[in-house]
PAZAPA-4460 file (N, C-alpha, C; in steps of 0.05 Angstrom, whole numbers, plus 32768, in hexadecimal, padded with zeros to 4 digits):
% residues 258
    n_x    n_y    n_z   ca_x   ca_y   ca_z    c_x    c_y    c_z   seq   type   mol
   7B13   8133   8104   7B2D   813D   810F   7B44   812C   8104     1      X     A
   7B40   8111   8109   7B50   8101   80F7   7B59   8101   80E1     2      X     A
   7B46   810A   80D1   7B47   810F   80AB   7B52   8125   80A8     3      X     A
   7B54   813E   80B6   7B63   815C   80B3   7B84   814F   80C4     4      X     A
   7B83   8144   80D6   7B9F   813F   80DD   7BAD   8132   80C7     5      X     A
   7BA5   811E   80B7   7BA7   810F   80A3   7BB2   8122   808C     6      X     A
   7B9F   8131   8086   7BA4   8146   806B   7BB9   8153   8071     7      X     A
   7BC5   815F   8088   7BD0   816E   8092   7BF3   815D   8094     8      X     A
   7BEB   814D   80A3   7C12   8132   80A0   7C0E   8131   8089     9      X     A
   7C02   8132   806F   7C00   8124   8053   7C19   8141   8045    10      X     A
   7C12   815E   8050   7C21   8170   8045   7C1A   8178   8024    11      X     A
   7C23   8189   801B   7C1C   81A0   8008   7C1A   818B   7FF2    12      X     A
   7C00   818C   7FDD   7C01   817D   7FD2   7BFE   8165   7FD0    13      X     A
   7BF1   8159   7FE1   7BED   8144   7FEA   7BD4   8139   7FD4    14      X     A
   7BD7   8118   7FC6   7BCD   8108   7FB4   7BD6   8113   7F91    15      X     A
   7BE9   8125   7F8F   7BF3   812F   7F7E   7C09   8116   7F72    16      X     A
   7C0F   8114   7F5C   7C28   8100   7F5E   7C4B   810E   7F58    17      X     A
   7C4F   80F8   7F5F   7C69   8101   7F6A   7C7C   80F6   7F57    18      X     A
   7C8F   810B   7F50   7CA7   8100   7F3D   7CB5   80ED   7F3F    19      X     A
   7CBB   80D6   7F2C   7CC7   80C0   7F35   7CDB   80C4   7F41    20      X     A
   7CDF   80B4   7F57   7CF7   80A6   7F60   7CED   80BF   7F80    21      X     A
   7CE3   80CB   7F85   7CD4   80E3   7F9B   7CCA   80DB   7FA9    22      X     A
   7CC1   80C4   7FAC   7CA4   80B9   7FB9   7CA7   80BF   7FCD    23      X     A
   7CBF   80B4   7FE6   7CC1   80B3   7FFC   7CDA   80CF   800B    24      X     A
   7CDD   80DF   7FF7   7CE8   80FB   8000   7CDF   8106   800E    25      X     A
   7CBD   8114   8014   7CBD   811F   8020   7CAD   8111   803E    26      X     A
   7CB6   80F7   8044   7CAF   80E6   8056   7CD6   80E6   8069    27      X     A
   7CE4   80F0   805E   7CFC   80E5   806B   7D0A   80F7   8080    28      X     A
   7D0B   80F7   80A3   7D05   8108   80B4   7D20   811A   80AE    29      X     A
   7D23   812D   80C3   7D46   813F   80CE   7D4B   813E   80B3    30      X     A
   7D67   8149   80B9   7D7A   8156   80A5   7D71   8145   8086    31      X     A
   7D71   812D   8087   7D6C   8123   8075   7D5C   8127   8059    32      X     A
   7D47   8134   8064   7D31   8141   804A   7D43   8154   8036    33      X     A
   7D50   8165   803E   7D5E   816C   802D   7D77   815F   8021    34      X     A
   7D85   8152   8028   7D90   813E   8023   7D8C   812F   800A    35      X     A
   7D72   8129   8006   7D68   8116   7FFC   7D62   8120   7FDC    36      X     A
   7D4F   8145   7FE3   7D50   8156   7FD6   7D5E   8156   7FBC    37      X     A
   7D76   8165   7FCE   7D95   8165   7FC7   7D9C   8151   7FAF    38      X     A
   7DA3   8138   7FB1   7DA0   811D   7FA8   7D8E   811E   7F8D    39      X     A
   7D72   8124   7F95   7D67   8122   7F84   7D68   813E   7F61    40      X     A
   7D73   814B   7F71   7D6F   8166   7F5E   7D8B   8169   7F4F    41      X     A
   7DA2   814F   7F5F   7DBE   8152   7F55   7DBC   8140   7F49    42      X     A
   7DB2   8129   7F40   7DAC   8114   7F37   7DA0   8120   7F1B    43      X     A
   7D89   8132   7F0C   7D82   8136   7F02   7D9C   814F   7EEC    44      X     A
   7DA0   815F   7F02   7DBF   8170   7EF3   7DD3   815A   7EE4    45      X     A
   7DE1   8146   7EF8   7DF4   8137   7EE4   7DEB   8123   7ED5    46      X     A
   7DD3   8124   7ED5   7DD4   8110   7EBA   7DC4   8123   7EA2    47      X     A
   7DBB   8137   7EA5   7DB4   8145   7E91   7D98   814F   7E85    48      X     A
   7D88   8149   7EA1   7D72   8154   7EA5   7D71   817C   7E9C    49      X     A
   7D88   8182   7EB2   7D86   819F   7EB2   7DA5   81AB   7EA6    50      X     A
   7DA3   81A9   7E90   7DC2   81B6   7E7F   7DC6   81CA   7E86    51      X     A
   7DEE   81D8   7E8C   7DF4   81E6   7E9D   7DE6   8201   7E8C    52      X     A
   7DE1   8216   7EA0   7DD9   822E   7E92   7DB8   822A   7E9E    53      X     A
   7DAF   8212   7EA1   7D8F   8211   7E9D   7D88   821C   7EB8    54      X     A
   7D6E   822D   7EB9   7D66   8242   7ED6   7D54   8222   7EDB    55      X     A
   7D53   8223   7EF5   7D3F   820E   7F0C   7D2C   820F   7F0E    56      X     A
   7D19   8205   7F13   7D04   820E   7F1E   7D03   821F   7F42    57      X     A
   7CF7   822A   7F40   7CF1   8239   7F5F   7CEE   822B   7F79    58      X     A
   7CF7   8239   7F8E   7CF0   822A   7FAB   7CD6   821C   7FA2    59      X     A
   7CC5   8233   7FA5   7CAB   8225   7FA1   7CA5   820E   7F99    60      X     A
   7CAE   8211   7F75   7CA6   81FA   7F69   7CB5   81DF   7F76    61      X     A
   7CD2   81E6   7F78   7CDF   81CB   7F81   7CCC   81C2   7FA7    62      X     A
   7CC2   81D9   7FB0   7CB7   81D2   7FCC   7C98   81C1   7FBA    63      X     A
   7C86   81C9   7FAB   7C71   81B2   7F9E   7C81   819A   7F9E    64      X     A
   7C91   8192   7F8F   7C95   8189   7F7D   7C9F   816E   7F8D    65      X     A
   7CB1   8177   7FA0   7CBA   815A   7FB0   7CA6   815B   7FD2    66      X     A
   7C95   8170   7FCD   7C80   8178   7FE6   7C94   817A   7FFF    67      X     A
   7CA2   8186   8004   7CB9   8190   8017   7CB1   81AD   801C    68      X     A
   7CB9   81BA   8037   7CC0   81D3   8032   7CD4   81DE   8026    69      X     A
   7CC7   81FC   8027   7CE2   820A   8013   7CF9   8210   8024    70      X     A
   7CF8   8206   8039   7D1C   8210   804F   7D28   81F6   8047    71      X     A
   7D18   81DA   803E   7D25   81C4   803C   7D2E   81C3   8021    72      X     A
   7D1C   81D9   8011   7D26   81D5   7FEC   7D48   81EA   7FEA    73      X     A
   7D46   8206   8004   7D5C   8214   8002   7D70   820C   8009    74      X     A
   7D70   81F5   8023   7D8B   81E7   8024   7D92   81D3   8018    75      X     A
   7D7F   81C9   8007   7D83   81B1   7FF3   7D9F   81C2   7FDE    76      X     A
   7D8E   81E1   7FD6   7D9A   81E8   7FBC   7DBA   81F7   7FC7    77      X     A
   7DB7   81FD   7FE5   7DDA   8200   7FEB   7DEC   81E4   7FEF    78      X     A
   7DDD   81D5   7FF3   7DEA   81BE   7FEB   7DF4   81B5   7FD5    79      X     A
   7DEE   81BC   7FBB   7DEF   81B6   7FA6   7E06   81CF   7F97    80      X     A
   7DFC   81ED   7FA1   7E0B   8208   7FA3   7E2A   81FE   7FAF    81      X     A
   7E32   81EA   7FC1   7E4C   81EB   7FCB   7E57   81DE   7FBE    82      X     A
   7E4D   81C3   7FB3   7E5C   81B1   7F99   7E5C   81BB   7F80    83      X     A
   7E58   81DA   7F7E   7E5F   81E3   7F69   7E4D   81DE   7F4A    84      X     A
   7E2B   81CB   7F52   7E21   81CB   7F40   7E0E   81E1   7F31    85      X     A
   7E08   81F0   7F4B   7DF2   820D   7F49   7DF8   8221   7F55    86      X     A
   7DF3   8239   7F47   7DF1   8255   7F52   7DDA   825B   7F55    87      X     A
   7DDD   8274   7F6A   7DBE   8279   7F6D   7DC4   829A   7F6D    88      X     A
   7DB2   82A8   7F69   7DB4   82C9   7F6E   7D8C   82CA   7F75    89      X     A
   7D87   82E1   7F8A   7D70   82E8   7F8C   7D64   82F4   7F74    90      X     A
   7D47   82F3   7F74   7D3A   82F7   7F58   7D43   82ED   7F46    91      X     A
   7D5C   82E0   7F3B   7D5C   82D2   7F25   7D59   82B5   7F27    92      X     A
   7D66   82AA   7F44   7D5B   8288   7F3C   7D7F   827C   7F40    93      X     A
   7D70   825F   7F46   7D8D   824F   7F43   7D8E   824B   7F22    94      X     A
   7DA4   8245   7F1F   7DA6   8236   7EFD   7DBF   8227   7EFD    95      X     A
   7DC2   820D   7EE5   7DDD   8202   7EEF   7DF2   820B   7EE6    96      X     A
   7E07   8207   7EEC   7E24   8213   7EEA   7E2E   81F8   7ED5    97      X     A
   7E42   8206   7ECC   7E52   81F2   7EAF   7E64   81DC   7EC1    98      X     A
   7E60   81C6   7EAE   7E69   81A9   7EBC   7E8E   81B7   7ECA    99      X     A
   7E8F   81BB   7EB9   7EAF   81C7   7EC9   7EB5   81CF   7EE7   100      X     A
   7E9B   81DD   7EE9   7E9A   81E6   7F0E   7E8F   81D5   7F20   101      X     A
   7E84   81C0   7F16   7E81   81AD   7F26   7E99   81A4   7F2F   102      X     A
   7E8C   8199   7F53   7EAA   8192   7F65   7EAB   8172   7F60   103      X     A
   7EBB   8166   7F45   7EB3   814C   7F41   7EBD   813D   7F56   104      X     A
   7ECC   8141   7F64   7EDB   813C   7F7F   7EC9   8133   7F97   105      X     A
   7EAA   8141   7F96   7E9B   8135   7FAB   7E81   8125   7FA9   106      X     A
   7E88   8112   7FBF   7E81   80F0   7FBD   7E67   80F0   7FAC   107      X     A
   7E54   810A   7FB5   7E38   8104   7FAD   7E36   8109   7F8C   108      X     A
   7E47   811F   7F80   7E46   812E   7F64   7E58   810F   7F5B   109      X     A
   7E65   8106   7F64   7E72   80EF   7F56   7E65   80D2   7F50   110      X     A
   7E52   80D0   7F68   7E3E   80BB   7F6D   7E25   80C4   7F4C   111      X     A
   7E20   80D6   7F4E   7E0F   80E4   7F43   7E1F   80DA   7F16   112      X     A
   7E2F   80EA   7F1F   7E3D   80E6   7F05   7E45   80CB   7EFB   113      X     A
   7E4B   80BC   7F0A   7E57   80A1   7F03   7E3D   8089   7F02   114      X     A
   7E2A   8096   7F07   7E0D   8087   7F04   7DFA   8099   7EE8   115      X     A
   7DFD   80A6   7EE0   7DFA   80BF   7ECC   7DFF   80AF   7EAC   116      X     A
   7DEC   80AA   7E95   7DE5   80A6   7E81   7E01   80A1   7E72   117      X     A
   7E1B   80B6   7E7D   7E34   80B5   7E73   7E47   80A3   7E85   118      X     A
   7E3C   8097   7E93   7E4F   8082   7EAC   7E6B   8079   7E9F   119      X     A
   7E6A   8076   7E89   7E7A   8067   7E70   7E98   8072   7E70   120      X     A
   7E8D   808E   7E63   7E9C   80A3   7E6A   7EA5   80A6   7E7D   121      X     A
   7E97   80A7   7E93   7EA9   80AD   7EAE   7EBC   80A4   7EB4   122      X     A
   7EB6   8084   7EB6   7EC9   806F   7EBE   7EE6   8079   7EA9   123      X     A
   7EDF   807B   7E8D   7EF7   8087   7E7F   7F09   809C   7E8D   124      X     A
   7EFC   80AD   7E92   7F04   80C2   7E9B   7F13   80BD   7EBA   125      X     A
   7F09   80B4   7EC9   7F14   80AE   7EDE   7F2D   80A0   7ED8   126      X     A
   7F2E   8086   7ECB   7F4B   807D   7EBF   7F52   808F   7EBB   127      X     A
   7F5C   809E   7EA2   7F6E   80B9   7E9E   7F7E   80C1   7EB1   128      X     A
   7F66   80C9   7EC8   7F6F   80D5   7EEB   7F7F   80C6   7EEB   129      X     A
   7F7D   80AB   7EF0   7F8E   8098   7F03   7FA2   8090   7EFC   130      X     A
   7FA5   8095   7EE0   7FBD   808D   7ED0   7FD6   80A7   7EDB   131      X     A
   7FCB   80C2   7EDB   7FD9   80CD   7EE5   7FE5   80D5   7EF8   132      X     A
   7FD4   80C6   7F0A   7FD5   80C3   7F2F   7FE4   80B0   7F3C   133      X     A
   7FDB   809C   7F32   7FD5   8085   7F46   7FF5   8074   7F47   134      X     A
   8001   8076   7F28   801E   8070   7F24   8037   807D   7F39   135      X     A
   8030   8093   7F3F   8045   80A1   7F47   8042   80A3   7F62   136      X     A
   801E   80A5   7F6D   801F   8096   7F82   802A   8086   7F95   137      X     A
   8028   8066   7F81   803C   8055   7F8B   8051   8054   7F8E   138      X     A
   805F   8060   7F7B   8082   8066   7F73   8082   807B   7F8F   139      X     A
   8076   8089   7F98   8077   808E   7FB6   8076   8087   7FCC   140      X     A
   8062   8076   7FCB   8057   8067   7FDA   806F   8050   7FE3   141      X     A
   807E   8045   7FCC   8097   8030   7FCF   80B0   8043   7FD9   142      X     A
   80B1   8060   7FD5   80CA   806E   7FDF   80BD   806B   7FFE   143      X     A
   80A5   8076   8008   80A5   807E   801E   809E   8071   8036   144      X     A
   808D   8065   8028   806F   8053   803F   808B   8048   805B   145      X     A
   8073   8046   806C   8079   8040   8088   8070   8022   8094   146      X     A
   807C   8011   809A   8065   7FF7   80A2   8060   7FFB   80A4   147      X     A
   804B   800B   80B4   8034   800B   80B7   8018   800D   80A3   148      X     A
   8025   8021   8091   8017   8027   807B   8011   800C   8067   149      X     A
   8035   8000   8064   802F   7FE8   8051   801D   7FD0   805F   150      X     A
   801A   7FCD   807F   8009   7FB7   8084   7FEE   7FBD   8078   151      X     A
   7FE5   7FD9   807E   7FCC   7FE0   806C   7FCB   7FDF   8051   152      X     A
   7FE1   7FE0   8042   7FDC   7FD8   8029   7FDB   7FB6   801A   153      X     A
   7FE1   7FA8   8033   7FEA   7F8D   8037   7FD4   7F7F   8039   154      X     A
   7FC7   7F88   8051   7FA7   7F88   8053   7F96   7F88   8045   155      X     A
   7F95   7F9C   803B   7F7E   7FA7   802A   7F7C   7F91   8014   156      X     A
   7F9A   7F83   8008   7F9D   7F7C   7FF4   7F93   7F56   7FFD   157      X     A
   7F9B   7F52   800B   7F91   7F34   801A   7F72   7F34   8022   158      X     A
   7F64   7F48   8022   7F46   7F49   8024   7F3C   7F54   8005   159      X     A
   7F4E   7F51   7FF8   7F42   7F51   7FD9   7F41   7F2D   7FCB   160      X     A
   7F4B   7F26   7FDA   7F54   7F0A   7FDA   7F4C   7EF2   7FDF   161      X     A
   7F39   7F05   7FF4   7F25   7EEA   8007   7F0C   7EFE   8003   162      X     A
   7F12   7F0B   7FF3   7EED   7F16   7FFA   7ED3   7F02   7FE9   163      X     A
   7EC7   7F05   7FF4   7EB8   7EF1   7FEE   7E95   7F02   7FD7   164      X     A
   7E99   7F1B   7FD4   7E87   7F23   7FC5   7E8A   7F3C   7FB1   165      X     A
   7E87   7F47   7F9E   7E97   7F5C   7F8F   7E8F   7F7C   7FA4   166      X     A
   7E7F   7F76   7FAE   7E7E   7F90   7FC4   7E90   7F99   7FD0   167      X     A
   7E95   7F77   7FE8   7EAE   7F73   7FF8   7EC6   7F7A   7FE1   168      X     A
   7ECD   7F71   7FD5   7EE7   7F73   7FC2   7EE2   7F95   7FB2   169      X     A
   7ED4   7F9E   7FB4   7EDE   7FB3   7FAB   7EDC   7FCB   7FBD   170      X     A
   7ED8   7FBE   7FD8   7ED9   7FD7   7FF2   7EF6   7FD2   7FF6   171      X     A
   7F00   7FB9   7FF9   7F18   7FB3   8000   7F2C   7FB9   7FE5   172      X     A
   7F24   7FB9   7FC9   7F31   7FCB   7FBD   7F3D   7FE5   7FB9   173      X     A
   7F1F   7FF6   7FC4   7F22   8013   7FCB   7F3B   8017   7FE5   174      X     A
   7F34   8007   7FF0   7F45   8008   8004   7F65   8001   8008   175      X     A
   7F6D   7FF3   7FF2   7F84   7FF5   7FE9   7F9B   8005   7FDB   176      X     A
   7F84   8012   7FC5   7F89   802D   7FBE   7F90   8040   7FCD   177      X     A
   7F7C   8045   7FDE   7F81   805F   7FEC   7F97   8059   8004   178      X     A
   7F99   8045   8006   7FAB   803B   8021   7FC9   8048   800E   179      X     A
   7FD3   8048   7FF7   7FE3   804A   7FE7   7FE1   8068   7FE0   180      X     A
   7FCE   806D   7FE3   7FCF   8090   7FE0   7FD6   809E   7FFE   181      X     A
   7FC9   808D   800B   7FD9   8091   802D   7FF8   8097   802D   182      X     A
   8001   807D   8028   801C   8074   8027   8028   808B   8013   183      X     A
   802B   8098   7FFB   8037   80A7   7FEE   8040   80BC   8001   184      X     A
   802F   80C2   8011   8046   80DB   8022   802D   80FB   801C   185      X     A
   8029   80FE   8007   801C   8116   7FF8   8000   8112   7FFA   186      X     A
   8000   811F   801A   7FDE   8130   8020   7FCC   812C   8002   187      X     A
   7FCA   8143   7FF6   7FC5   8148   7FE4   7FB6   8137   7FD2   188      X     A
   7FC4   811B   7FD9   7FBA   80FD   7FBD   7F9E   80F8   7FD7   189      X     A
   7FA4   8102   7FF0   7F85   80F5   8004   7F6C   80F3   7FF6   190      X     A
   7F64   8108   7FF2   7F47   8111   7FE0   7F42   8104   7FBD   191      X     A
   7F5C   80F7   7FBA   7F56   80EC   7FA6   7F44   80CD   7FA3   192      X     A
   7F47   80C8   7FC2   7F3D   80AB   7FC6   7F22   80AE   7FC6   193      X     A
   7F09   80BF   7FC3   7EF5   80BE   7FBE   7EE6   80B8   7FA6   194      X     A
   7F02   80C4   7F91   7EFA   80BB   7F71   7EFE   8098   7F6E   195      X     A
   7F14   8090   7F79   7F1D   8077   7F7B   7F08   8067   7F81   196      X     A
   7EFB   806F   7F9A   7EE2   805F   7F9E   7ED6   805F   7F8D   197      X     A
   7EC3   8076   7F83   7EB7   8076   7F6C   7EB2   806A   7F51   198      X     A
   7ECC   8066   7F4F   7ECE   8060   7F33   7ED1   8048   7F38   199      X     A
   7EDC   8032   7F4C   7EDF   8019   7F4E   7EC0   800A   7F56   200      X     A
   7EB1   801E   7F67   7E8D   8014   7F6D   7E81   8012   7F53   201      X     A
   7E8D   8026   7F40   7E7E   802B   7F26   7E86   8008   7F19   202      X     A
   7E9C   800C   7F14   7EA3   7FF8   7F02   7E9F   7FD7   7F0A   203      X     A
   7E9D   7FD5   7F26   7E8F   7FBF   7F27   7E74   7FB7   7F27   204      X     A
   7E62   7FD7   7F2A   7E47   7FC9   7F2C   7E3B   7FCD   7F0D   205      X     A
   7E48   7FDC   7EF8   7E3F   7FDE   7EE0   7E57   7FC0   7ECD   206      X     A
   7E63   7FB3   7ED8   7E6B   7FA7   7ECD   7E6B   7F8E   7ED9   207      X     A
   7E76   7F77   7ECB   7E71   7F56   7ED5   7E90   7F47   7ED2   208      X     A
   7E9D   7F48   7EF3   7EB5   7F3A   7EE9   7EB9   7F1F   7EF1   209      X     A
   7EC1   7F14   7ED6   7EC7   7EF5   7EDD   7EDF   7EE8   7EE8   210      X     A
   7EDC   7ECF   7EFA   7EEE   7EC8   7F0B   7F0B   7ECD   7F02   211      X     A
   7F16   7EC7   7EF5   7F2C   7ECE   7EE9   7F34   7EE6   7EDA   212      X     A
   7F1F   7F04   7ED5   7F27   7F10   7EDC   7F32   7F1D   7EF0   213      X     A
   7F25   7F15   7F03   7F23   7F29   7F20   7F46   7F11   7F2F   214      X     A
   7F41   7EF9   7F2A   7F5F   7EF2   7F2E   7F7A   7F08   7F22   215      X     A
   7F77   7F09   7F0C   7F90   7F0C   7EF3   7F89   7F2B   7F0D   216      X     A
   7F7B   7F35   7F18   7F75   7F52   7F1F   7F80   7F4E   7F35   217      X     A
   7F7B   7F37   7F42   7F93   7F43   7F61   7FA7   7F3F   7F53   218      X     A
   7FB8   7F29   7F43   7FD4   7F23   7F3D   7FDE   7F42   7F42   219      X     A
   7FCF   7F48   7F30   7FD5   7F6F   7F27   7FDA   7F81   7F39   220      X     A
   7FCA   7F7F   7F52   7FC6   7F8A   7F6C   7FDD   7F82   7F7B   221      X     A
   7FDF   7F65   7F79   8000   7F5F   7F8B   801B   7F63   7F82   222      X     A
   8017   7F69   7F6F   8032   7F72   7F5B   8035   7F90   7F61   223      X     A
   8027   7F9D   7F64   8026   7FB7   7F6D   802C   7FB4   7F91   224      X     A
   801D   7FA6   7FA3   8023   7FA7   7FBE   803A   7F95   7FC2   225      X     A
   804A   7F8E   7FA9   8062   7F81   7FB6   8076   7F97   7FAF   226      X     A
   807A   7F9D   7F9D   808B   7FB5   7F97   8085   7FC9   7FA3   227      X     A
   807A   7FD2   7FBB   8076   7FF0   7FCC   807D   7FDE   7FDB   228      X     A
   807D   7FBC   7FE7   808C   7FB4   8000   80A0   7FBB   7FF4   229      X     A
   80B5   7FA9   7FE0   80CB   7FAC   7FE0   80D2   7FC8   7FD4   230      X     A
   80D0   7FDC   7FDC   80D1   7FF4   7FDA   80E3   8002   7FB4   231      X     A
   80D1   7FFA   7FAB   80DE   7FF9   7F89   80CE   800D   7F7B   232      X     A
   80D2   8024   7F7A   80B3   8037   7F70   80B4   8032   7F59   233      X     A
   80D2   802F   7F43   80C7   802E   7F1C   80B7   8013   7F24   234      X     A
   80B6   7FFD   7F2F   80A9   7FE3   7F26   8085   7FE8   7F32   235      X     A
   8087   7FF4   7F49   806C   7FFF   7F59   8060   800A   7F3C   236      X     A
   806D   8021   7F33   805F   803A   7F1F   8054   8020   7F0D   237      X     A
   806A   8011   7EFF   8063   8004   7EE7   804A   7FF1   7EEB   238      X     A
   8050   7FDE   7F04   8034   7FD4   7F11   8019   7FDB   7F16   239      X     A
   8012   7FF9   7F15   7FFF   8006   7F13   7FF0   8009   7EF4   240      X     A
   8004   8014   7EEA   8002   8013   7ECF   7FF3   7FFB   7EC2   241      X     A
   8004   7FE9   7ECA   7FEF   7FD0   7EC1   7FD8   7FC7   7EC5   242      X     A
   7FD7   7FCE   7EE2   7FBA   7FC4   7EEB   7FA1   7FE0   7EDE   243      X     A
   7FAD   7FFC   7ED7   7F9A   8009   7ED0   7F92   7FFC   7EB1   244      X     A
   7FAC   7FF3   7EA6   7FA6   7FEA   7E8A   7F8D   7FD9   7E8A   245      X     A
   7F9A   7FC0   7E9B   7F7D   7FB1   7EA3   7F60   7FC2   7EA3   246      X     A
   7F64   7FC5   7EBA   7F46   7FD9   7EBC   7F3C   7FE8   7EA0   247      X     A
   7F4D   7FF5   7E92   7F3F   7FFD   7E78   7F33   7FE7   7E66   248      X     A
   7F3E   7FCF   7E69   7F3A   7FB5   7E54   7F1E   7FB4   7E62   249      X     A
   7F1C   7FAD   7E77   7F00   7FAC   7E82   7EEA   7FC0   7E87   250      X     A
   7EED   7FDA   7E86   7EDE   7FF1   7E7E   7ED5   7FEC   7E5D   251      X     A
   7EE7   7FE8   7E46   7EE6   7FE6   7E29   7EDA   7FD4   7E2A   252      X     A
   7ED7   7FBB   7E39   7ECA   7FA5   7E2E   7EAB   7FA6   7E3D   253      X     A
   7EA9   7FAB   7E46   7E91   7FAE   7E5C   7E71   7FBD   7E49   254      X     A
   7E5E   7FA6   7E4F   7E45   7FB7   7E41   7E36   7FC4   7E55   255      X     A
   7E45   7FDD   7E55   7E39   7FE8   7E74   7E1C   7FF9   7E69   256      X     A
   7E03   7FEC   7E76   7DE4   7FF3   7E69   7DE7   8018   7E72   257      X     A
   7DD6   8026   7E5D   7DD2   8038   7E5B   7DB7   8044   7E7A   258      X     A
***
């Protein structure tokens, strides 16, 4: 009775092996299993496992394959259907959609992409963004912000200061940024703070900065949070500018492993 209860918690497929990085998917309780799914099948789309156009494999197969059921493989794949990586139609199958429709905007497709064989790229790409954002931002941010807003940007910038590990220093980075996208006034820049994160987690854990970079990097940071105090947006804009320049010197120089 013990040995059939056994076979039975073990689930479909059981002593079969399991695709790397799977092992413990279909062990992980609630909402989560699909979750995890999800993750795993978006993970394989942006880095180039499954090129856009390419049909999926089936409930089925994806229910073998990570030993899940198939209600946990169907909300894995509307998960993946809402970030804009897959379509699905009955009888024909999911297949992926062209990088363009991807929602690069959400945390997981961005997590996904900025860890992705092209990381390199990304980080490029994301500069570009920011160059065209993040300047005018400020130059807002110095017309508008409210004390309140600038103690948060004041903050943020004094816990880049004392942080004591590149984790800490680049949560409290993120957090400066977006405190500044706060401050601009324009809804709209909100949702941009998720790339911000992104691309700043990226660039510190694929890269190695030395003490006096990451100095010369606040200088940069307080030159920017002094000019939104003293409410100056051309010197804010131009202060941005610089520090993205920075950041590109350190993206270009960086042997970020494949």
């Amino acid at each position: 009775m013990q040995k059939k209860k056994a076979r039975e918690s073990a689930g479909p497929g059981a002593g079969a092996v399991r695709p790397a990085g799977l092992r413990h998917v279909s062990r992980i309780s609630g909402t989560r299993v699909h979750t995890s799914v999800a993750n795993e099948i978006g993970q394989r789309i942006v880095r180039g496992d499954y090129p856009p156009g390419t049909i999926l494999p089936n409930e089925a197969q994806w229910s073998n394959m990570f030993e899940v059921s198939r209600s946990v493989v169907r909300e894995a794949i509307k998960m993946l259907m809402a970030k804009g990586l897959l379509t699905s139609r009955p009888k024909v199958g999911s297949w992926v959609e062209p990088r363009e429709r991807w929602n690069l905007l959400d945390r997981d497709v961005l997590t996904w992409y900025s860890a992705s064989p092209e990381r390199k790229a990304f980080l490029k790409t994301v500069q570009e963004f920011r160059y065209i954002i993040e300047p005018e931002a400020a130059a807002l941010a110095a017309a508008r912000r409210t004390d309140e807003q600038m103690a948060e940007i004041s903050q943020a910038l004094q816990e880049m200061g004392t942080a004591t590990t590149l984790q800490d220093r680049t949560d409290a980075d993120t957090r400066f940024h977006v405190a500044i996208l706060r401050a601009s006034g324009n809804e709209l820049l909100m949702p941009l703070g998720v790339l911000i994160d992104s691309a700043l987690d990226r660039l510190f854990v694929f890269t190695t900065r030395e003490v006096n970079s990451l100095r010369h990097a606040q200088k940069l940071h307080e030159n920017i949070e002094k000019a939104i105090r003293q409410k100056k947006p051309e010197t804010a804009r131009s202060a941005v500018r610089k520090l993205l320049a920075n950041t590109d010197e350190v993206i270009n120089s960086a042997k970020i492993a494949p």
